[in-house]
C-alpha positions in Angstrom: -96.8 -12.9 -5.3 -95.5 -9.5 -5.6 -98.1 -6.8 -6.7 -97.4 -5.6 -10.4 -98.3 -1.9 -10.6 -98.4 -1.8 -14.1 -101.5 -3.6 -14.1 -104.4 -1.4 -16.1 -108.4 -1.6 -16.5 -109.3 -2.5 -19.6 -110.4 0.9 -20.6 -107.0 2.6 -19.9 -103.5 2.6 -22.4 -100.8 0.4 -21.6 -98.8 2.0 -19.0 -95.7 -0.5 -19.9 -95.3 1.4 -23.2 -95.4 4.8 -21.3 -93.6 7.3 -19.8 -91.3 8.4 -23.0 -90.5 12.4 -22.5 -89.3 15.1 -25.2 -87.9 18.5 -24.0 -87.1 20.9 -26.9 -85.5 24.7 -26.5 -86.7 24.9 -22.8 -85.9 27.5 -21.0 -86.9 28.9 -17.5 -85.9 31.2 -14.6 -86.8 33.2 -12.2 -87.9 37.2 -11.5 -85.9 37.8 -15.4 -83.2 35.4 -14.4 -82.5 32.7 -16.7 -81.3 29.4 -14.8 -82.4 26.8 -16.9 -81.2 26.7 -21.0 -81.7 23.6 -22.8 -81.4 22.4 -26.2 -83.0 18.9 -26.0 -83.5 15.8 -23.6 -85.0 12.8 -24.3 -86.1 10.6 -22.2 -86.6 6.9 -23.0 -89.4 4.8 -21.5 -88.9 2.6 -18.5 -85.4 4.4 -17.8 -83.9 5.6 -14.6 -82.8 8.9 -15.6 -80.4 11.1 -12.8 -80.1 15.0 -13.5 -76.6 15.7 -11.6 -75.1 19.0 -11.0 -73.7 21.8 -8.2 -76.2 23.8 -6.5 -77.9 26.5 -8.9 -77.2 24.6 -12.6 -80.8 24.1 -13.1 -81.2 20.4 -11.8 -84.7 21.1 -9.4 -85.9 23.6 -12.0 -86.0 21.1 -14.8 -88.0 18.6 -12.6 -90.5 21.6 -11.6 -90.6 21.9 -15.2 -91.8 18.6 -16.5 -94.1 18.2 -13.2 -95.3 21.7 -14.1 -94.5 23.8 -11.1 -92.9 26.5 -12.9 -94.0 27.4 -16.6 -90.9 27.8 -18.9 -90.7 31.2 -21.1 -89.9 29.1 -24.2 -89.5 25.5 -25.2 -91.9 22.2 -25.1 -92.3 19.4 -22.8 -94.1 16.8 -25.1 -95.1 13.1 -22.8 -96.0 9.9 -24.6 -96.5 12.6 -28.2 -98.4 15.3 -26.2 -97.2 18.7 -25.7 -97.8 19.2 -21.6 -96.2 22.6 -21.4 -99.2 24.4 -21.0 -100.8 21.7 -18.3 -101.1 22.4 -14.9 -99.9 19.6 -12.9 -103.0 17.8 -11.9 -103.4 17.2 -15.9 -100.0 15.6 -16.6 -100.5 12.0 -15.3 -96.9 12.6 -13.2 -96.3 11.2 -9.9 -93.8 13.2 -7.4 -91.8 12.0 -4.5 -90.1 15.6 -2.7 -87.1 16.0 -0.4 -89.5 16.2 2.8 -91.5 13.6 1.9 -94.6 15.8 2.1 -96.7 13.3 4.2 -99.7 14.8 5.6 -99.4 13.8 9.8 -102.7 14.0 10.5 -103.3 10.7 8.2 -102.2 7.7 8.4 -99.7 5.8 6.3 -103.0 4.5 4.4 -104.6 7.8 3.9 -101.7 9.2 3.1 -101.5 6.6 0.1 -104.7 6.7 -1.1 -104.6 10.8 -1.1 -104.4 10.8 -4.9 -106.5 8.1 -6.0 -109.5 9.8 -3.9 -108.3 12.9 -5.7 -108.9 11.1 -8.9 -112.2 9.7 -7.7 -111.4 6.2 -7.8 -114.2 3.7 -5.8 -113.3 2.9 -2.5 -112.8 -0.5 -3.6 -110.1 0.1 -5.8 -108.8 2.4 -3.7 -107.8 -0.3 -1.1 -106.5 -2.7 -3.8 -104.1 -0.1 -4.6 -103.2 1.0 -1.4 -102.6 -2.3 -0.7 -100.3 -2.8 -3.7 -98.1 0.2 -2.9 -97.4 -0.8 0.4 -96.5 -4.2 -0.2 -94.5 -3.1 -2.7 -92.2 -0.7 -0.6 -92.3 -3.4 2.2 -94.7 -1.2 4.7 -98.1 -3.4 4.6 -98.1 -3.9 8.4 -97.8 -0.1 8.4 -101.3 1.2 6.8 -103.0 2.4 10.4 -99.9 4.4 11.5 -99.2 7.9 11.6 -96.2 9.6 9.9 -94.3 10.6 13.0 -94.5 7.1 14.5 -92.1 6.3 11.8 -88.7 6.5 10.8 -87.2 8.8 8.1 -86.9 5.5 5.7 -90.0 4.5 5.9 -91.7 7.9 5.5 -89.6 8.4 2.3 -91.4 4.7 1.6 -94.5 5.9 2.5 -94.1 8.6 -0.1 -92.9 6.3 -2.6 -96.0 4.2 -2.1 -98.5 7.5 -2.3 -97.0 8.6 -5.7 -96.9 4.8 -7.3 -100.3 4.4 -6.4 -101.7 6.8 -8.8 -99.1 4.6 -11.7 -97.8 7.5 -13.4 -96.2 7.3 -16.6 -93.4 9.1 -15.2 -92.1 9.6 -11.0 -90.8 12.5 -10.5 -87.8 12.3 -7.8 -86.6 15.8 -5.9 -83.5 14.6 -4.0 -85.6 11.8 -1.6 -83.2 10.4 0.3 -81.3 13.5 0.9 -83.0 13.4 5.0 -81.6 10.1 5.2 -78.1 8.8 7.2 -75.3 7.6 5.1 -76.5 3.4 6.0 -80.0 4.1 5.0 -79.3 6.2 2.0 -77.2 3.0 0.9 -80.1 0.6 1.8 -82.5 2.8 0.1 -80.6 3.0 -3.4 -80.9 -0.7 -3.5 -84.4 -1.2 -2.6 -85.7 2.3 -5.1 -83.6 0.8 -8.0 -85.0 -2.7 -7.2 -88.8 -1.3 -7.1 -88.1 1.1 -10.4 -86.6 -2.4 -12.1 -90.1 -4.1 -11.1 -92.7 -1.9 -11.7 -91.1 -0.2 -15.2 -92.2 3.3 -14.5 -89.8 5.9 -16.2 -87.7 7.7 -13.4 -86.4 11.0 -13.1 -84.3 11.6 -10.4 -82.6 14.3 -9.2 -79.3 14.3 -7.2 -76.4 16.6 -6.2 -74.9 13.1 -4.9 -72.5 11.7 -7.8 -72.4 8.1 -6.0 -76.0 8.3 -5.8 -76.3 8.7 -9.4 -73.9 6.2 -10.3 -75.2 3.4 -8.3 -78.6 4.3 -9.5 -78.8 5.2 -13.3 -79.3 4.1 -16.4 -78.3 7.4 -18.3 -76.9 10.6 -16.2 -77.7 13.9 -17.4 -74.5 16.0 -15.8 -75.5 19.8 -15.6 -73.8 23.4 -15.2 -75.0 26.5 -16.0 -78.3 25.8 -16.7 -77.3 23.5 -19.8 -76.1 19.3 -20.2 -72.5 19.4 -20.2 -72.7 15.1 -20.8 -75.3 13.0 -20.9 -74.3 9.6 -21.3 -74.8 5.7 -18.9 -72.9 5.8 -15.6 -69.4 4.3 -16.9 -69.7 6.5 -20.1 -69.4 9.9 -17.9 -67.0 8.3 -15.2 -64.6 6.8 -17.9 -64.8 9.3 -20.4 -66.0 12.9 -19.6 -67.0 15.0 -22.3 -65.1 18.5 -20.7 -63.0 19.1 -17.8 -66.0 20.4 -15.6 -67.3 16.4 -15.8 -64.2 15.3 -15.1 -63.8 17.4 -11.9 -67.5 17.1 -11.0 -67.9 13.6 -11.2 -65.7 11.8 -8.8 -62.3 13.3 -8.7 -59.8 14.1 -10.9 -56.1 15.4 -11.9 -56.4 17.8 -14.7 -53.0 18.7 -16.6 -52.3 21.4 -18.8 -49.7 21.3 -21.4 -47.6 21.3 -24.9 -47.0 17.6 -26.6 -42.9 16.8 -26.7 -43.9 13.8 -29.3 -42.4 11.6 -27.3 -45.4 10.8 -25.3 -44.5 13.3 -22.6 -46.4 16.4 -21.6 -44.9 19.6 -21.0 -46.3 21.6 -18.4 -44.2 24.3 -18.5 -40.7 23.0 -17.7 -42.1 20.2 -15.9 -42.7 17.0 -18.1 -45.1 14.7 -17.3 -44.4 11.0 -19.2 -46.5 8.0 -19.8 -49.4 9.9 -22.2 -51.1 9.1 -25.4 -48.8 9.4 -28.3 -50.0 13.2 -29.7 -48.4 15.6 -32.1 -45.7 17.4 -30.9 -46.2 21.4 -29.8 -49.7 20.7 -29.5 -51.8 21.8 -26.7 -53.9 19.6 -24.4 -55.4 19.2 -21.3 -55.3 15.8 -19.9 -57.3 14.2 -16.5 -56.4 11.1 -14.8 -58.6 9.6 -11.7 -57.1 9.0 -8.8 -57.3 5.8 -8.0 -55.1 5.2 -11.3 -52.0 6.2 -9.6 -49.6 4.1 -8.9 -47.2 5.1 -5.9 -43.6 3.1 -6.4 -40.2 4.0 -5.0 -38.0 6.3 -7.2 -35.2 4.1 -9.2 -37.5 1.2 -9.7 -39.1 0.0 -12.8 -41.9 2.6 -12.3 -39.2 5.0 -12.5 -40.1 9.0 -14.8 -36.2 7.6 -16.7 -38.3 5.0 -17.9 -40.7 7.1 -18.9 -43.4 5.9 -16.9 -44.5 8.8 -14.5 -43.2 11.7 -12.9 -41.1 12.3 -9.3 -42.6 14.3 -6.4 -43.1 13.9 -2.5 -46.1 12.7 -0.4 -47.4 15.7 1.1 -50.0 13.6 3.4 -51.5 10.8 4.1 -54.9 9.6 5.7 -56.9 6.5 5.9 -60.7 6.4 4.7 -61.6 3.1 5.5 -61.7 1.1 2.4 -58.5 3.3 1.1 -55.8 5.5 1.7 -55.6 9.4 0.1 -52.4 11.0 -0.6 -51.3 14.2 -2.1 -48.3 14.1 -3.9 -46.4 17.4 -4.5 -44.4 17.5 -7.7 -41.4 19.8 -8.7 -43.3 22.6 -10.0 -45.6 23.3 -6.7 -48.4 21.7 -8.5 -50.1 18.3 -6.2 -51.3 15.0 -7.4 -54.6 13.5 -5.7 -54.3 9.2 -5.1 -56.5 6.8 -4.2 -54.8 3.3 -3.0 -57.4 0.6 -2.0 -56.6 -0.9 1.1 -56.3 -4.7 0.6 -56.3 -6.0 4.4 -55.1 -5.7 7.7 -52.0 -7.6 6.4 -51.1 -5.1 3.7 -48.4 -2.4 4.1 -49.1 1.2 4.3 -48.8 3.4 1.4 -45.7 5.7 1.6 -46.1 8.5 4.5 -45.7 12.2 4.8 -42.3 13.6 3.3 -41.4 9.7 1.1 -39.8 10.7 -1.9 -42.1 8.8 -5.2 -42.8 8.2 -8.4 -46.4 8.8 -9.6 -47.2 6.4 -12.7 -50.1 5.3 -14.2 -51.3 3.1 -17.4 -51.5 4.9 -20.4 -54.9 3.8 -21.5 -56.3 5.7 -17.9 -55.4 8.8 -19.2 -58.0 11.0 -20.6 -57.8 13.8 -23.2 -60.1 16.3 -22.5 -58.7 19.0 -24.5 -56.8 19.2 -27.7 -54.8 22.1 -30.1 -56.3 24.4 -27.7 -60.1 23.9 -28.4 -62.3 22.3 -26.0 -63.7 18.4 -27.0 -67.4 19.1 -27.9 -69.7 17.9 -24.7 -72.0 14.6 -25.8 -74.2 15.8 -27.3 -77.9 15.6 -25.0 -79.8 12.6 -26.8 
């Protein structure tokens, strides 16, 4: 029987109904420099939450924040109804798992686990039982005697994983842990951190610079830039329908268009006219995004054809195969390039058209999204 960490003593609150967070007006920085701006977050109980973003939006500085590491200069961080702000970190009941696994290798994997319970002064006793339950969770029971370099880089970030659910925190704290990891292990990892998170009901937040990481992992994403959530909404929710065009170019890939409405369901982009659009008023502005694995390649004259008002002409510019698809750039009249994805469907499939193949570029109506309308910018989500 697998070990349930959520298990309490008698004399402690239900852990189950823990781990809800409030952040309100927080804001932090460094040396004067604001780098972190932020209205509200909540974050429900028992969720895995990803904070997503570019280098320098604020992502690790919200996490230091909750786990307090670095004291905002205005705002609240209120867990399970109490305001934390002012807590050092040893008083918030938070565990943390950090990019370099921050294993101590003098220990070993048991010591290592039990490093915060003897903290907290738990009995020996208990001690083991929880040691014991932490391993056996993560999959490293026949571990406990070794030391940190006598294992690999997935089983240290285990390791870790095991020393900060031992302590059952309301809330684990994630800093980009599988970062150190190869691609086949980071893959393997997201199934088995999701799978533990799903059994054990503690509230996750994880941060990420990795958008497939984040998709494959969430319940809710939190997308940030400039210190502030552009989105926050479930995986498909940000992927299928980005709140701005920074989302829609951040997360995964996409083709952004700029243009005036002809009415006819056509966009002009400035002599070039792209067809096959949501019906919208003519002369207005908008700026429109479509993904790239929405386009269609076909040859020109077919049924696909821009007469039919289905797409728009260009010429592949390259080609290159990825494994599990082919990406192309296709060059349009104007100068401008369209990114597609095609999905490679066997070894008995043709190629995709080739470098210098005169095509059509269509797509499904419904796939395109409007990010942009009469000139103002479509408010983000708002943070919730």
């Amino acid at each position: 029987m697998e070990p349930d960490l959520r298990l309490n003593e008698p004399d402690e609150p239900d852990e189950r109904a823990a781990g809800h967070v409030e952040i309100e007006g927080l804001a932090a920085g460094y040396e004067g420099a604001r780098v972190l701006d932020l209205d509200r977050l909540s974050i429900r109980k028992g969720e895995f939450l990803s904070i997503l973003g570019p280098s320098g939006c604020g992502k690790t500085t919200l996490l230091n924040s909750i786990a307090g590491f670095v004291r905002p200069a205005a705002g609240r961080i209120v867990i399970d109804g109490e305001d934390v702000t002012g807590r050092p970190p040893y008083r918030r009941g938070l565990g943390m798992v950090f990019q370099n696994y921050a294993l101590f290798p003098h220990m070993t994997v048991a010591a290592n686990v039990a490093y915060g319970l003897r903290v907290r002064r738990l009995g020996k006793a208990e001690q083991a039982e929880r040691v014991g339950e932490a391993l056996r969770l993560v999959g490293l029971e026949g571990y406990a005697e070794r030391r940190p370099k006598q294992l690999s880089g997935g089983q240290q970030q285990r390791v870790a994983l095991a020393r900060a659910l031992a302590i059952r925190p309301a809330v684990l704290l994630l800093d980009e842990p599988l970062s150190n990891l190869d691609a086949k292990l980071r893959r393997e990892m997201r199934v088995e951190l999701r799978a533990i998170q799903r059994r054990v009901g503690t509230t996750m937040v994880f941060v990420t610079h990795d958008q497939e990481e984040a998709l494959a992992l969430s319940d809710r994403i939190a997308v940030l830039n400039g210190g502030r959530i552009e989105q926050l909404g479930t995986p498909d929710e940000v992927y299928r329908r980005p709140a701005t065009r920074f989302v829609a170019q951040f997360i995964g890939a996409a083709n952004v268009l700029e243009g005036t409405a002809t009415g006819t369901g056509g966009l002009d982009l400035g002599g070039l006219v792209v067809n096959a659009l949501p019906g919208l008023p003519e002369g207005e502005r908008a700026v429109v995004a479509i993904r790239p694995e929405r386009v269609r390649l076909t040859a020109p004259g077919t049924a696909a054809g821009p007469e039919t008002g289905a797409g728009v002409a260009g010429t592949v510019g390259y080609r290159s195969f990825a494994g599990d698809a082919w990406h192309a750039e296709v060059r349009l009249a104007d100068g401008r390039t369209l990114s597609v994805r095609i999905a490679d469907t066997g070894a008995g499939a043709s190629d995709p058209p080739g470098a210098g193949t005169p095509v059509v570029a269509s797509w499904d109506p419904a796939d395109v999204i409007v990010l942009e309308r009469g000139g103002a910018s479509r408010p983000a989500t708002e943070a919730r």
